[in-house]
N, C-alpha and C positions, 0 to 999 in steps of 0.2 A: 596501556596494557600492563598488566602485574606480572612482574616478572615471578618463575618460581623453579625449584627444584623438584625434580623426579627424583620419587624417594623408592618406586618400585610398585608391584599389584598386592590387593587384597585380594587375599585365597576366597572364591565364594563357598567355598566349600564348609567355612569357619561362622559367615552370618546371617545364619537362617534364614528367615523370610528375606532378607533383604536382598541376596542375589538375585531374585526377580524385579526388583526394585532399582538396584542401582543399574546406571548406562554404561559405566567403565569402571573396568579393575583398577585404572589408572590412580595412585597417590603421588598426591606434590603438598610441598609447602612451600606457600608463596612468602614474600621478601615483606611483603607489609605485614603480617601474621609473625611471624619470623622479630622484627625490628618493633613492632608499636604494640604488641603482649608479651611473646615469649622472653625476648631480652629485657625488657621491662620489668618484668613479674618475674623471672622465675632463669636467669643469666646464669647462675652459678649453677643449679640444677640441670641446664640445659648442656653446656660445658661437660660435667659430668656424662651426660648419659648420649650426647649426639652421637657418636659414631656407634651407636647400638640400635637407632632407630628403626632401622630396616628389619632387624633381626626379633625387635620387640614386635613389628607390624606380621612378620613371617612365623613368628614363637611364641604366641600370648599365651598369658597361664589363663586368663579370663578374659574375655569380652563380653561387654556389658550392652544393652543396648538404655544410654540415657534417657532419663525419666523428666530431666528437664528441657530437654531438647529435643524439636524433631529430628526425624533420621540422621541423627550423632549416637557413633559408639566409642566405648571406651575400651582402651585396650590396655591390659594389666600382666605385666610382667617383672617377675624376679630375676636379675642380673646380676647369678651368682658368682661369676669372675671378678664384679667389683662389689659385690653384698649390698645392691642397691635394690629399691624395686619405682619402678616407673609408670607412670600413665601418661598414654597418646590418647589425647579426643581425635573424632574423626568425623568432620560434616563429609556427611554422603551425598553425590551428585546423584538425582533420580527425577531431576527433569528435561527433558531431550530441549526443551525449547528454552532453558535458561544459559544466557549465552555467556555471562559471569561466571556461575557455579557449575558448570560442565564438567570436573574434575573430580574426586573425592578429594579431600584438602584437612590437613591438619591444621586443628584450631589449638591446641596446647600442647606441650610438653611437660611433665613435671614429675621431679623427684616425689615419692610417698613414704612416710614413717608407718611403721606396722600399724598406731589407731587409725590411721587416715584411709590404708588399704583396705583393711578390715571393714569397716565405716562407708564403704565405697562399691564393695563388694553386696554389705546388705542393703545400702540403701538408696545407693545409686541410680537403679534399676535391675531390670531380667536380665539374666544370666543369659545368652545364647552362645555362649562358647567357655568349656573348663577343659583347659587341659587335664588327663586322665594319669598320666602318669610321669614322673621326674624324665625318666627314659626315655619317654617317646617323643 
């Protein structure tokens, strides 16, 4: 069994169609996602921005819904305390009978430079969530 960490719920409120879709608000990232990509690919980024994760999954400036993947979204936030800005992918669990995937599950982590955000924003996929205002 994959061990993993509870990172906390996705607000359905935030991913349009897909709160009918998904089976739990539940987010983890599991120890093999965690160790054999993230530390891999992208350690030092990771470093940086982990203890903000929940806060990026809870405060996104954008959520995308990816164009390369099925029911994976992307969630986009500026982390003005440290002038970073971040993107969490997010495979969504949305089938009752897959006894694996029954979770929603972060599949990346990573730090973004403004072209790559920007980049990400237009051509990532649809937009289903902007946040509206700094304040809110």
């Amino acid at each position: 069994m994959n061990e993993y960490t509870n990172i906390g719920k996705i607000d359905i409120k935030k991913i349009g169609k897909y709160k009918k879709k998904i089976i739990t608000t539940e987010l983890i990232l599991t120890q093999e996602r965690l160790n054999h990509h993230i530390y891999k690919y992208h350690e030092k980024e990771y470093i940086e921005i982990k203890s903000y994760i929940k806060y990026i999954i809870d405060n996104p400036d954008y959520i995308l819904e990816d164009n390369k993947n099925i029911d994976t979204l992307i969630y986009l936030k500026h982390i003005e305390e440290i002038n970073k800005k971040a993107r969490v992918v997010i495979k969504l669990a949305t089938n009752k009978n897959d006894k694996i995937y029954n979770k929603n599950s972060i599949i990346t982590i990573m730090r973004q430079r403004d072209k790559s955000w920007e980049q990400t924003i237009k051509n990532r996929g649809t937009i289903i969530y902007k946040k509206l205002d700094k304040n809110e």
